[in-house]
N, C-alpha and C positions, 0 to 999 in steps of 0.2 A: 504494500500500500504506500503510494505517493503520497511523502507528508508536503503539505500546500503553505503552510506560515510556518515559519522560524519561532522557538522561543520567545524572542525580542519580539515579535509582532503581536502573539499572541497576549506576553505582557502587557504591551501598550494597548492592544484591543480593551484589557481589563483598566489601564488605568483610564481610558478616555470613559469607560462607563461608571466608573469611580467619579469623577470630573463631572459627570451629568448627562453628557453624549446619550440620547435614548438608545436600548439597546437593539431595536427596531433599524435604526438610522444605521448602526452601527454596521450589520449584520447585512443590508442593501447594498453599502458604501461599498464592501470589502468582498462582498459577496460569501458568505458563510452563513450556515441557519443559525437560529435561536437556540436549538437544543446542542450546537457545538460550543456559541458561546455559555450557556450554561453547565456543558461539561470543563470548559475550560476553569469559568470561574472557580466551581468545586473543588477541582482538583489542585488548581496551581494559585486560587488567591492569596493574594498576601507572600507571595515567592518570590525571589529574584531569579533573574536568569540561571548563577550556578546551582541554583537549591535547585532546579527543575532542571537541568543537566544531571545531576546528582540520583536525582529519584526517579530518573528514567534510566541513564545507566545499575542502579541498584534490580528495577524490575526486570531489565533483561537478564542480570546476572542470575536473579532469582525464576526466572524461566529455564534458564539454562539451567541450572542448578538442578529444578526438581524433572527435568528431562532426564539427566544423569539419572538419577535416584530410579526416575519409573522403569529407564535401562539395567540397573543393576538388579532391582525386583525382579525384571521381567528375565534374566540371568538366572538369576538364585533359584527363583521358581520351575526354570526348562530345569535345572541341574540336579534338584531334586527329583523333581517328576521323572529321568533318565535312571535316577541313582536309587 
């Protein structure tokens, strides 16, 4: 999936609606729905750009991480079943 705003935009999206910017206007202007600007708020308000750097390299790690995990289950489990 093609990410469409940067960080930095996404921020600024939040601060102009912090500002007053209706979130309607916003969302026309830039072209993005209501329910992305709403995801976005949720998740990254009140963030700077490294904390949201941060917390999206941590959730990839953390995907990968229990990918690992579901491979070595699915391991242990053939190795038994065999043995």
């Amino acid at each position: 999936m093609k990410k469409r705003f940067t960080d930095e935009q996404i921020l600024d999206f939040l601060k102009q609606a912090e500002a007053g910017v209706p979130v309607k206007e916003l969302c026309r202007r830039h072209g993005f729905s209501d329910a992305s600007f709403y995801t976005w708020r949720s998740k990254f308000g009140g963030m700077t750009t490294p904390e949201i750097r941060r917390l999206k390299d941590l959730e990839l790690e953390n995907s990968r991480l229990k990918k690992l995990l579901a491979e070595a289950h699915l391991d242990t489990t053939a190795s038994a079943a065999a043995g």
